[in-house]
N, C-alpha and C positions, 0 to 999 in steps of 0.2 A: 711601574704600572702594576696595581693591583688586581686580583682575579676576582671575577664578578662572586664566587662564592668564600672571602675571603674572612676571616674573625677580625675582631678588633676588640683583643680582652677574650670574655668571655660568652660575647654574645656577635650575632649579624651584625657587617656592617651594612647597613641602611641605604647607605650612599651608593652600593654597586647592584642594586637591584631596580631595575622599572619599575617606576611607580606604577602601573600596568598589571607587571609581572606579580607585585605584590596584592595587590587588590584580586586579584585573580584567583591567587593563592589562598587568601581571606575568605572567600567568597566559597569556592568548590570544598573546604574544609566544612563551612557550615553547610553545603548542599544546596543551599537556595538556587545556585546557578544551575547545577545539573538537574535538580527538578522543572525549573523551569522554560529548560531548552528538550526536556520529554518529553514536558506538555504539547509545547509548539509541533515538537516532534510529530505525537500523535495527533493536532488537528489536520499535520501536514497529509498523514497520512489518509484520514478519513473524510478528506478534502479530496486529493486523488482519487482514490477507491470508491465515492462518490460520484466524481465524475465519471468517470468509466462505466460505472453503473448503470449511470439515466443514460448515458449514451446509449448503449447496451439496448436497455430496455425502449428506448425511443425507436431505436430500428427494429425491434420484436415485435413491436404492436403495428407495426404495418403489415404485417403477415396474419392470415386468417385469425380463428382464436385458437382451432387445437394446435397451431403449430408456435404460439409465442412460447410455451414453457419449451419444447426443446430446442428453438430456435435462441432464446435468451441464454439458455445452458451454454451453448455451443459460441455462445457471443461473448461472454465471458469468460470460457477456458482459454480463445480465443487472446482476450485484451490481458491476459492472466501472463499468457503466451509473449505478449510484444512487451511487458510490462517489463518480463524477466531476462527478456533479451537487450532491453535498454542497460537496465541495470548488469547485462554482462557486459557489456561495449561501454560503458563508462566508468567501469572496473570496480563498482560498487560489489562487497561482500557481505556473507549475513552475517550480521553481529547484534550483540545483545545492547550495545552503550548506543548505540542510534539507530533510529527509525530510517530507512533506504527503500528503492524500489522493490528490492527483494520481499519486503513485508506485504505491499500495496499488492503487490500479484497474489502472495500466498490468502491475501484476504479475497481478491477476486477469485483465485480458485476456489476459496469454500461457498466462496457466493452461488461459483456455476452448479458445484454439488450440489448448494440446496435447492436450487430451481429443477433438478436434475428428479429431485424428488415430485417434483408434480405432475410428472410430463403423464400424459392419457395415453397408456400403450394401444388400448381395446381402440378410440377413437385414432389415433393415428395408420393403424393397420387398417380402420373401414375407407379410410381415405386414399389410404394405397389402393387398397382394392377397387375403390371405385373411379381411380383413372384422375381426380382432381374436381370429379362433379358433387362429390357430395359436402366439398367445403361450405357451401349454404344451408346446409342439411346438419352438418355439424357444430355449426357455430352456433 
């Protein structure tokens, strides 16, 4: 019996490798395959991270208007949060050769940062102060 990585002369023998295996081989040498399982990669992930997003923002907009920006923030550190916890409970790591949960979080967290930037301090404090009556007054 001969070993799948055996010579025959001076070159591979043919006959002990999957045809599979060989195509594979062919393939990740030119790069075609790996480019185009990154692609996929990233719609996968801008697929996700979209979702999570309108989610996000769908339940923001049922709250007054000065409270959707830091409600939205907080809704996304939030989904940032269970994103990252999935992906430690299904033993996903961060790595650079694939696209994983761990990315789709680190992208909703910079999402919650940037919504973090709009948030109305001066309107949110007249709100506190006024007990919850001046939400029609601020909006």
């Amino acid at each position: 019996m001969q070993r799948r990585d055996s010579f025959d002369g001076d070159r591979w023998n043919r006959r002990d490798w999957n045809r599979r295996d060989w195509d594979n081989r062919d393939r990740d040498d030119r790069g075609g395959t790996r480019e185009r399982a990154a692609a996929a990669g990233i719609g996968e992930l801008l697929q996700r991270a979209g979702l999570w997003a309108a989610g996000c923002l769908a339940l923001a907009s049922l709250a007054p208007a000065v409270l959707v920006a830091p409600l939205l923030r907080e809704l996304l550190l939030l989904s940032a949060v269970v994103e990252s916890m999935t992906a430690l409970l299904r033993g996903e790591t961060l790595t650079l050769q694939q696209v994983n949960r761990q990315d789709v979080a680190m992208l909703l967290l910079a999402l919650g940062l940037l919504a973090g930037l709009f948030v109305d301090h001066a309107a949110l404090q007249a709100l506190v102060e006024s007990g919850g009556q001046g939400v029609a007054a601020a909006g």
